[in-house]
C-alpha positions, -999 to +999 in steps of 0.1 A: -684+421+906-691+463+906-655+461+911-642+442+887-663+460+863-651+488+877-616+480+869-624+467+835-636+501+826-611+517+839-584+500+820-608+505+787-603+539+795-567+542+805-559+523+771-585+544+750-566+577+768-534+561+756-542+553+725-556+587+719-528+601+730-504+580+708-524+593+683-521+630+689-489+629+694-478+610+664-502+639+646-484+666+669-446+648+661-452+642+627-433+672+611-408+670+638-400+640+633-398+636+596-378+668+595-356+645+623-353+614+600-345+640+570-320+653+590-304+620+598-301+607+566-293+641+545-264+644+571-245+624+550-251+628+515-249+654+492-283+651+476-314+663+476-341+639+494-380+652+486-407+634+500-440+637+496-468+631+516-456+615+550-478+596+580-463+589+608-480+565+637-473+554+670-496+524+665-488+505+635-456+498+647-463+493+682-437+491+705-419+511+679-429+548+655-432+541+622-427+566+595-441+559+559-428+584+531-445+582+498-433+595+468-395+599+477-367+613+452-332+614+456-314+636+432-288+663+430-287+694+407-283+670+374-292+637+377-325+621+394-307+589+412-337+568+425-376+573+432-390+553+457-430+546+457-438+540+496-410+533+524-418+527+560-393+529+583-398+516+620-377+534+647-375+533+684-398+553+703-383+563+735-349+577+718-377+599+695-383+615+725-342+628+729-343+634+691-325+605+684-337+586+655-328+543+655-339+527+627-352+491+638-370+482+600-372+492+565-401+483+540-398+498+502-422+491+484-418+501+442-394+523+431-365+528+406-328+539+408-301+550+390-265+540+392-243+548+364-200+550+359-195+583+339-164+580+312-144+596+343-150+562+365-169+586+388-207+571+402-237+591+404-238+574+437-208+592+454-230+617+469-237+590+494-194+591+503-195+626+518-173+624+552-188+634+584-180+668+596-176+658+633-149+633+645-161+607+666-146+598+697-132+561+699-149+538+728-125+511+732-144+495+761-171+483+738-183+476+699-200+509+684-234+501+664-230+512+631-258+493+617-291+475+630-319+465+607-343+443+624-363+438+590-353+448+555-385+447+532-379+451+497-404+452+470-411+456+433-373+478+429-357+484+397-325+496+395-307+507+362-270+498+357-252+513+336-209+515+330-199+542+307-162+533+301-167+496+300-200+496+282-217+474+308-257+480+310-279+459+329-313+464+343-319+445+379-354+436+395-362+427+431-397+413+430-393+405+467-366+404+495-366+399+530-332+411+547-317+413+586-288+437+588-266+443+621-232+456+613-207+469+640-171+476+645-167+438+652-192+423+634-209+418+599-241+400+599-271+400+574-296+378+554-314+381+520-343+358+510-364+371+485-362+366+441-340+390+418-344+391+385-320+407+354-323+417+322-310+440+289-278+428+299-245+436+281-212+428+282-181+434+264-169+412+235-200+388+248-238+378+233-248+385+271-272+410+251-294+379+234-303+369+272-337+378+277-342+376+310-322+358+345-341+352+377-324+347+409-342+329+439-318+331+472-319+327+506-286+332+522-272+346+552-237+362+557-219+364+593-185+381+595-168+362+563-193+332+571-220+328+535-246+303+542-265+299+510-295+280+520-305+280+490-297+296+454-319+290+425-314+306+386-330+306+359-327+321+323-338+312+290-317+271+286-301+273+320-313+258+354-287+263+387-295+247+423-272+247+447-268+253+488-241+255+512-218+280+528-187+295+522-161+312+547-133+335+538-109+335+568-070+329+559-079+304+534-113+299+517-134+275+530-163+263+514-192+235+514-211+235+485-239+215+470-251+216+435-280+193+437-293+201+401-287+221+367-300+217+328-283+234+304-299+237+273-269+241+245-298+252+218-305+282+238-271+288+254-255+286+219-262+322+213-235+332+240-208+316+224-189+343+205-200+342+165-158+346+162-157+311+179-185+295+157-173+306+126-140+292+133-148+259+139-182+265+117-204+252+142-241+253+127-258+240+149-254+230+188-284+212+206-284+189+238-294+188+271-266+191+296-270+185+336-243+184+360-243+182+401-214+189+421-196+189+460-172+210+469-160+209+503-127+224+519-103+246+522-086+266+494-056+290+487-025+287+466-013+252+475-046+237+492-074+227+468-114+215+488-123+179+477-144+182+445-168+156+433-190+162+404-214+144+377-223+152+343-243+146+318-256+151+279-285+137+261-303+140+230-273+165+215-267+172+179-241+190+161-238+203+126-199+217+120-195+231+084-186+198+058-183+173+090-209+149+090-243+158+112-238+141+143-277+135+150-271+122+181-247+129+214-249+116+246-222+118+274-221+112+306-195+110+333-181+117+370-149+140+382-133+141+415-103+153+429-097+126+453-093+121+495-055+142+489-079+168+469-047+171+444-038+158+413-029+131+423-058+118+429-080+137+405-104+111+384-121+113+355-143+088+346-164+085+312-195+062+317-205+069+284-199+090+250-221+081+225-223+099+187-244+090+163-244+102+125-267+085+100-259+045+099-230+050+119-223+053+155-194+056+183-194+043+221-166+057+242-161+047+281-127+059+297-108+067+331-084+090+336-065+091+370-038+113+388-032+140+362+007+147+376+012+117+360-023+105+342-031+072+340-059+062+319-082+038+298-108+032+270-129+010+256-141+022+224-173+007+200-176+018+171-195+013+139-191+034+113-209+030+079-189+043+046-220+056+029-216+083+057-183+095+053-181+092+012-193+128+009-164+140+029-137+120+009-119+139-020-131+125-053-097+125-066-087+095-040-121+079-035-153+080-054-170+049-042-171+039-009-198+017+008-203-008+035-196-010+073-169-013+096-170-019+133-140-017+157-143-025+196-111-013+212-096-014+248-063+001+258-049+008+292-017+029+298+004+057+321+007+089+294+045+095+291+064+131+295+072+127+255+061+103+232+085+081+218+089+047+202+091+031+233+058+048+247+046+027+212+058-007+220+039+001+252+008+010+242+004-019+217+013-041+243-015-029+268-042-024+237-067-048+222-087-040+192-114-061+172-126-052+136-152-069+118-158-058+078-191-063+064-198-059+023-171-030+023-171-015-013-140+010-022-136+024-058-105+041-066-109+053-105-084+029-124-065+022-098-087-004-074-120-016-074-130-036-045-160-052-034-177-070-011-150-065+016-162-090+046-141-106+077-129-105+110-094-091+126-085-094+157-055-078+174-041-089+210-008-078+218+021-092+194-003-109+178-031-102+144-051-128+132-078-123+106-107-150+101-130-152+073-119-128+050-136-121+016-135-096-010-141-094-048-120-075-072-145-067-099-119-050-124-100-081-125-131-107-120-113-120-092-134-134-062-114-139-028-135-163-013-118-174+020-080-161+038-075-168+071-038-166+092-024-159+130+005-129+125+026-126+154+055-101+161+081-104+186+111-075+201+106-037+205+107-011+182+130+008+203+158-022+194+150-027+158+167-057+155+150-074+178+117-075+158+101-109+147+072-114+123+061-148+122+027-158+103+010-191+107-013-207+094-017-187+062-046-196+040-058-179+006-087-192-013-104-179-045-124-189-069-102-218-083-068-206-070-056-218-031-022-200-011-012-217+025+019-216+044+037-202+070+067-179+071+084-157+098+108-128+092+135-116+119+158-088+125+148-061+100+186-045+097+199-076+086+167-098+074+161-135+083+137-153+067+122-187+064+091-200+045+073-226+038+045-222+011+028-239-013+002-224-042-022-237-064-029-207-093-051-213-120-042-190-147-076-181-165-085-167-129-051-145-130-055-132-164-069-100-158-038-091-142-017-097-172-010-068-194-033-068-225-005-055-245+015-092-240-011-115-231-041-121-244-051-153-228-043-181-202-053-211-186-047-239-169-033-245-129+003-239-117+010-259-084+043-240-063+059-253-037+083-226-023+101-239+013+132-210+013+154-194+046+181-177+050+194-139+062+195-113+035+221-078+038+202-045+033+227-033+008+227-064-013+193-073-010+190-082-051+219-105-050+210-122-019+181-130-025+194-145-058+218-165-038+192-177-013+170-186-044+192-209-059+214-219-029+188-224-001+158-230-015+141-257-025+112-245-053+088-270-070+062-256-097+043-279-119+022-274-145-015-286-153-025-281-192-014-246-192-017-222-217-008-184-226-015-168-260+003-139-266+006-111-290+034-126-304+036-158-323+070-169-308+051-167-273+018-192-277+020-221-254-004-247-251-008-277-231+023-278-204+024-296-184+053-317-163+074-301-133+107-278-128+126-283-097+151-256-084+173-270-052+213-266-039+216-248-073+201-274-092+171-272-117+153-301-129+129-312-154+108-335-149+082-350-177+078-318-189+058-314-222+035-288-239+033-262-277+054-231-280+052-211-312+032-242-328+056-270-319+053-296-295+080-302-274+086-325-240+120-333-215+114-371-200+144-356-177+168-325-174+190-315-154+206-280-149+239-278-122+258-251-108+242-223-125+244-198-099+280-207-087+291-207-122+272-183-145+257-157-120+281-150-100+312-156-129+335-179-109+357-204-123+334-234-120+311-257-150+275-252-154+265-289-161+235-300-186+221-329-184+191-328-214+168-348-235+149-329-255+118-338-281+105-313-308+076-318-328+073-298-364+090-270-365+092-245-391+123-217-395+099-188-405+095-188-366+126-181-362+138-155-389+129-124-370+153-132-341+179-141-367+188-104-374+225-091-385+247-086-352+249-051-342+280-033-341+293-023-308+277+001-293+300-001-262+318+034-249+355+037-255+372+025-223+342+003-211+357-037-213+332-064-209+339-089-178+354-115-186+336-151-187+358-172-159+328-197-158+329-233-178+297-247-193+292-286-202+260-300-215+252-337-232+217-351-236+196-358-266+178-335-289+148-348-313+124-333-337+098-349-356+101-320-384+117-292-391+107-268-420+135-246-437+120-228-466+108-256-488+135-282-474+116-305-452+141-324-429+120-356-408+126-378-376+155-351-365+177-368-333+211-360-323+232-368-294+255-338-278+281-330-254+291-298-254+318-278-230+338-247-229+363-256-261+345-290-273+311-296-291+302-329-296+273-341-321+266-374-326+240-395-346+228-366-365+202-385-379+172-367-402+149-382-434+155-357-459+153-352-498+137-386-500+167-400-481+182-406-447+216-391-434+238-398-401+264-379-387+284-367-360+308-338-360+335-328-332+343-291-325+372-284-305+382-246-298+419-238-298+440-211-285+445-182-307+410-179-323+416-215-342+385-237-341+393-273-358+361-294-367+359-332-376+333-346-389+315-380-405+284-388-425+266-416-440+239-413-464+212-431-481+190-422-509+192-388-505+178-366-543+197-342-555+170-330-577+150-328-545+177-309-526+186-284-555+150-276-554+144-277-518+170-251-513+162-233-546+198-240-560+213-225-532+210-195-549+205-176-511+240-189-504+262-184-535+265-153-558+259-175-588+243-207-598+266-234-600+246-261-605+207-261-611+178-290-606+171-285-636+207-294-647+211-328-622+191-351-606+199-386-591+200-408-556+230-396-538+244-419-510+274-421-496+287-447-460+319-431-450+327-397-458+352-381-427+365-350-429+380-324-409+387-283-415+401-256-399+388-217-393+411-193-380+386-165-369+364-167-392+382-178-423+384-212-433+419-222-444+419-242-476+451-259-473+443-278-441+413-293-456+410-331-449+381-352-463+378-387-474+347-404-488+330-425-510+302-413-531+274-425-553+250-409-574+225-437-592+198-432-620+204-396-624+208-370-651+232-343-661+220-316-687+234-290-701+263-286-674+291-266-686+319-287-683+300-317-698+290-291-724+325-280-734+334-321-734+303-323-760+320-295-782+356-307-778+348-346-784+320-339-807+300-359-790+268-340-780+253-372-759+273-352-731+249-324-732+222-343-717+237-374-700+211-401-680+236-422-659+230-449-640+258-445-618+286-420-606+307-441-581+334-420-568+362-420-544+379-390-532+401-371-504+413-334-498+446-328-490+464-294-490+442-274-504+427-296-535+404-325-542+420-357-553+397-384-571+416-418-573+388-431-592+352-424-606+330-448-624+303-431-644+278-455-662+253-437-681+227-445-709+252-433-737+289-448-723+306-457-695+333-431-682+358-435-658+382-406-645+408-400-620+422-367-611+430-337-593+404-305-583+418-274-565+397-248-548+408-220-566+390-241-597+414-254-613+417-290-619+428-317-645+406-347-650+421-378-668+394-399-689+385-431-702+359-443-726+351-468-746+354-469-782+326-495-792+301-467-771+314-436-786+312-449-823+278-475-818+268-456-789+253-483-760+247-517-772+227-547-753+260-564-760+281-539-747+255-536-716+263-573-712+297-572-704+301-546-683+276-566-662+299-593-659+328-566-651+304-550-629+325-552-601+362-542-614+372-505-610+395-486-632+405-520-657+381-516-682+356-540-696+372-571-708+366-573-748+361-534-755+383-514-763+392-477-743+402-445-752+418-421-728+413-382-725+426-356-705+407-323-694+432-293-675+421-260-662+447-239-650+444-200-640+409-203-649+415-212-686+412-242-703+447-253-711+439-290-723+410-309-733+419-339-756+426-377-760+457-391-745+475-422-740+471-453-716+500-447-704+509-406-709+533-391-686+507-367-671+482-398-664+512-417-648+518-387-627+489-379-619+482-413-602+512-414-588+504-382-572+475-395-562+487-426-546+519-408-527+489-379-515+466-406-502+494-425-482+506-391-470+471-378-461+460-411-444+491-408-424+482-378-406+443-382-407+427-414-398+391-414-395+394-448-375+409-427-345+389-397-342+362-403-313+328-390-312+311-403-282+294-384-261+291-404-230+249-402-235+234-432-243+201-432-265+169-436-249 
């Protein structure tokens, strides 16, 4: 037990003697070997190392010496390049005592430094590049240790960066670093784990300035061209970086990186984006928080790229760009790889979700994009998008109402092409779907549209469009789309234009009171086909507002169409085809329900049509159609219009046919007498010929009217029967009530070769008043120069039951001497006063009864024959006498008249016994009156002039002649014109 205390003792005292000694020598070595590590590193530099109070100790390091220097500077003769608080640096022992100085650990703890690029690219720093005086010999047997640091301490440094020529500045912080350093000929190993931190940063052309402040947390570890980062934080002011992994740098780069986390805040890091860049694209405001994670594993060089796999994101973004709307909210978030072949080939892009939001309206994008040699892709798109948003943005000039919202879902699916073309667009809208629903859509457009209330759905599939349920109100024109619905399909590629097909089915238009269904299909737009089939119901009050004011000011009633059409139309003759296909294969049916348009013109009010038209194989038809135009009723129990195309349109040498019954009510001429203005002269160029008419036109039907007004001349229960051609009208039973009386007639025109037109005509009459005619038509006085007869001068009961006739124009002169007309007349209870020729009787027989003569009778008979009148016989019976003449009237006026009157009457004047027996002769013509006694007179005008005017005898040589005349005329005349064989039928038979 002494023992052993003993030994304890002595080993107390053995390691007290050490210690001591440790100590004495380390206070005995202390300024040896500071002046040794001095030495060693002033050896190579050219600097200036002061230090200031130095300890060195055998103990604290124990095995090893450590050295602690406080107060260290390094500078040169003009520029201090770093300060350094406290250092302790560890060395081996044993070498100390051979005055070799190994450096095993370093521990700095504050200080500052100083590295700084002059405007000659030269460092402050260079000082540490002086070359060793003293070659060293090459050992090639083994590695020579340039390097060894056990333990690299670092503490509380700050080093000032600064780049003169570049005007770079930074100022770098390590708050703490641990380090292991070992470098030798063959090898390059070291470690850093410790925080870093940066600040006052600038950068060329960059806002790296407005960072505050960056801290770096890493703990890596390097290993000739090996970097394993551990782990590599950083942190500034809207940015967040994690990542681990390693990296080696051999032939090709290989690397295995992680990036497990990051934020980036776009509010903060918007201050780094040049202002240049913002104010291009005036960007006003960028916020959002951004994260991403990546792997990147692999080799890399010029034609190897390392698998990359990655995943972003964006949430509660916003962006304000100059006049664009505010996009309040943006949120994105996808994936990006490169693939298992790490190419482009395989390189994806995926969009899980891109979302933007700006006031009432939104937009949700998802899409893929794959293989980016060639990319494939696809997107699904939802969108909303409410037009209150957007009016703002609109110019005022197009748009200065817009409200409502539209929403569109949209999916397409494709291969992008090396250059777009029209094929690459039959492709895509054959690989793209696309729905669109309207809701209360308002658009104003000044004067040019107003729309309203815009509501329904569209849905496009490929080749085909259909829209459901659509509505819309057009306030302008008080129109109210209540309902439209059809299926549009298209066939062919726009890359072979004739191959396109539109076909729509099932069209259906409702408004208010108006209906539109069909279908229809077009083909081959370079040479059009066509076929619909349609029919309409269109009520007219609804349609007025689209009428121009300045024609129509109102309308009603419904119009029911029937359009079924098809054929192919030529591009270059689209106006004429479609003519042709109008009338040739079409079939159109439109009737009419109590329609009516008021116009601003008189000749244009129509009121109450109704009936049906009916165009088919260049036919038209009417069809119990009845109504009010101008103020007169009129109505068609049947018409029927052929070949007006073939004929008349397109001028061939074929007969427009009219078949047509026609009913007027009362109609008055004053209607008529603006459109009855002089024909203009010919306003036609010199040179410029009209075509030719090579068409024929027929027509025959009936024509009534239950009045017709022409000044004061009222003419009543108006009919007629016509057929009428090229070179032959045809009138027959002319039939009014007029002048008290009734008429019938027919007349025949037939057109001849060199300009002659030859007309035939007959007429019967019944108590028609002459008074009542001269007044009617104001004594013609709008037709003559002069007056030759007034109402006031005659008056009496005209009938007459055969009159034929027939004359002859030549142009548009009549020629006298081919004149025919044949008749009987009578004139009953009438009066002629103060008449000239009766006048001049008066003065020549001295019997002024004839001034004022009341007859009860003018019976005549006459005929025209080359160019003059002949009257075989007249019976006059008036109050005063009985007068009976035969004679002869030319056109040129002059005439000669042979007379007979009775004696008893001139000298008694009319006595009830004379009255008595012409009763009983009532009947004989020409004879006389048994028992009274006659006188004969004769009355010649020739030139003009009165050449005769005085009694005669019975049986005077002029009387003779002149009834021989008459009677050789009449046989003549009835040779060549017998009424009995003209023919006025008109093949229409009278309903």
């Amino acid at each position: 037990m002494k023992r052993l205390k003993h030994i304890l003792a002595y080993l107390l005292l053995v390691l007290f003697g050490l210690i001591l000694s440790l100590i004495l020598i380390a206070e005995l070595a202390e300024t040896h070997v500071t002046k040794l590590a001095l030495k060693q590193i002033n050896a190579n530099i050219d600097a200036t190392i002061s230090v200031g109070e130095v300890d060195f100790s055998l103990i604290k390091g124990f095995p090893d010496a450590m050295v602690e220097f406080n107060d260290v500077s390094i500078f040169t003769s003009t520029d201090t390049m770093a300060q350094i608080e406290r250092a302790f640096i560890s060395v081996e022992m044993r070498p100390l005592f051979n005055s070799e100085f190994n450096i095993t650990e370093v521990a700095v703890e504050g200080g500052m430094a100083y590295y700084k690029i002059d405007s000659l690219g030269k460092t402050n720093f260079d000082v540490f590049l002086v070359p060793s005086e003293q070659p060293e010999e090459e050992d090639s047997t083994e590695s020579t240790l340039l390097l060894s640091l056990k333990h690299l301490e670092l503490t509380n440094l700050f080093c000032s960066y600064t780049d003169v020529p570049n005007n770079i500045n930074a100022c770098l912080y390590i708050d703490n670093g641990l380090s292991v350093i070992y470098i030798d000929e063959d090898n390059t190993k070291a470690s850093f784990k410790g925080q870093l931190r940066a600040n006052n940063c600038r950068y060329p052309s960059t806002n790296l300035h407005l960072m505050d402040e960056i801290i770096v947390e890493a703990d890596v570890a390097y290993f000739n061209d090996l970097l394993s980062v551990n782990a590599l934080n950083i942190k500034s002011e809207g940015l967040q970086l994690s990542l681990d992994g390693e990296i080696k740098n051999q032939s090709s780069v290989y690397s295995d990186i992680h990036l497990s986390s990051s934020i980036l805040d776009l509010s903060e890091l918007q201050k780094y984006i040049p202002d240049s860049l913002l104010q291009a694209y005036d960007v006003r405001q960028l916020k959002g928080v951004a994260s991403f994670s990546a792997n990147v594993k692999g080799e890399y060089n010029d034609s190897i790229m390392p698998w990359i796999d990655a995943r972003f994101n964006l949430s509660n973004g916003q962006l304000v760009m100059g006049e664009l709307p505010i996009m309040q909210s943006v949120q994105l978030a996808g994936s990006y790889t490169n693939g298992e072949e790490h190419n482009n080939a395989t390189t994806q892009l995926v969009i899980d979700k891109f979302y933007l939001a700006s006031g009432g309206s939104w937009a949700n994008v998802k899409g893929q994009i794959d293989n980016l040699d060639r990319i494939k892709f696809s997107v699904q798109s939802d969108v909303l998008l409410n037009l209150n948003d957007v009016v703002t943005f609109v110019p005022d000039s197009m748009v200065n109402r817009l409200e409502g919202q539209v929403r569109m879902q949209m999916a397409t699916n494709g291969i992008m092409p090396d250059s777009f073309d029209v094929a690459y667009v039959d492709y895509l809208l054959a690989r793209t779907n696309c729905q669109m629903q309207l809701q209360d859509v308002a658009i104003g457009m000044d004067s040019l549209l107003n729309l309203s209330n815009l509501s329904g759905h569209l849905s496009y599939q490929p080749k085909s469009l259909k829209v459901d349920s659509l509505k819309l109100q057009l306030p302008d024109y008080k129109l109210k789309l209540t309902n439209a619905n059809f299926l549009a399909e298209y066939s062919g590629e726009l890359t072979n234009i004739a191959s396109l097909g539109l076909s729509i089915e099932n069209l259906d238009v409702q408004t208010t009171k108006s209906h539109v269904k069909g279908q229809m299909s077009f083909n081959n737009p370079e040479r059009p086909a066509y076929a619909i089939d349609a029919d309409a119901a269109i009520d007219l009050a609804e349609m007025k507002p689209f009428a121009p004011d300045s024609l129509i000011t109102d309308m009603s009633g419904v119009i029911y169409a029937g359009l079924h059409s098809s054929g192919r139309i030529h591009l270059d003759s689209i106006a004429d085809d479609l003519v042709k296909l109008l009338f040739t294969s079409s079939r159109v049916t439109t009737r009419f329900d109590n329609v009516r348009v008021a116009a601003n013109y008189d000749l244009m009010q129509l009121q109450a049509l109704n009936g049906t038209i009916t165009l088919v194989n260049d036919s038209i038809g009417v069809d119990k159609v009845s109504g009010e135009l101008a103020g007169i009723t009129f109505d068609s129990d049947s018409t029927l219009i052929r070949n007006f195309y073939k004929a008349y349109w397109l001028n061939q040498p074929d007969t427009v046919k009219v078949d047509g019954y026609f009913n007027f009510g009362d109609i008055d001429f004053v209607l008529f007498e603006p459109l009855m203005t002089e024909e203009s002269e010919d306003t036609n160029e010199p040179g410029e010929i009209a075509e030719p008419a090579n068409y024929h036109f027929a027509a025959k039907g009936k024509v009534t009217a239950k009045s017709f007004w022409y000044g004061n001349a009222l003419f009543e229960n108006l009919s007629a029967l016509y057929n009428v051609s090229d070179s032959l009208y045809i009138a027959d039973q002319v039939k009014f009530d007029a002048f008290k009386g009734s008429t019938n007639s027919s007349v025949k025109v037939q057109m001849l070769p060199n300009d002659e037109m030859k007309i035939n005509f007959k007429n019967s009459t019944s108590g028609l008043d002459v008074n009542q005619l001269l007044y009617d038509f104001d004594d013609f006085m709008d037709y003559t120069d002069e007056v030759y007869i007034s109402q006031e001068q005659l008056s009496g009961i005209f009938s007459t039951d055969n009159l034929n006739g027939q004359v002859t124009f030549y142009g548009d002169s009549l020629d006298l001497n081919t004149i025919k007309l044949t008749t009987r007349l009578r004139l009953e209870n009438g009066r002629l006063k103060d008449y000239p020729i009766t006048e001049e009787m008066a003065r020549d027989y001295k019997r002024p009864e004839l001034k004022d003569i009341e007859f009860k009778t003018i019976d005549t008979e006459l005929f025209s024959y080359q160019g003059a009148i002949y009257i075989p016989q007249t019976e006059i019976k008036t109050s005063a006498y009985d007068v009976a003449l035969l004679g002869k009237q030319e056109f040129n006026l002059d005439c000669q008249y042979h007379l007979r009157f009775y004696l008893k009457e001139i000298l008694r004047g009319k006595t009830d016994r004379i009255e008595k027996k012409q009763a009983a002769d009532e009947t004989k013509r020409g004879g006389g009156v048994k028992g009274l006694s006659s006188m004969f007179a004769i009355y010649k005008v020739k030139n003009g002039k009165t050449v005769k005017s005085t009694l005669e005898g019975k049986n005077s040589s002029e009387r003779v002649t002149m009834e021989q005349s008459i009677k050789n005329k009449r046989a003549i005349y009835e040779f060549y014109f017998d009424p009995r064989l003209m023919n006025y039928n008109t093949g229409v038979y009278s309903k």
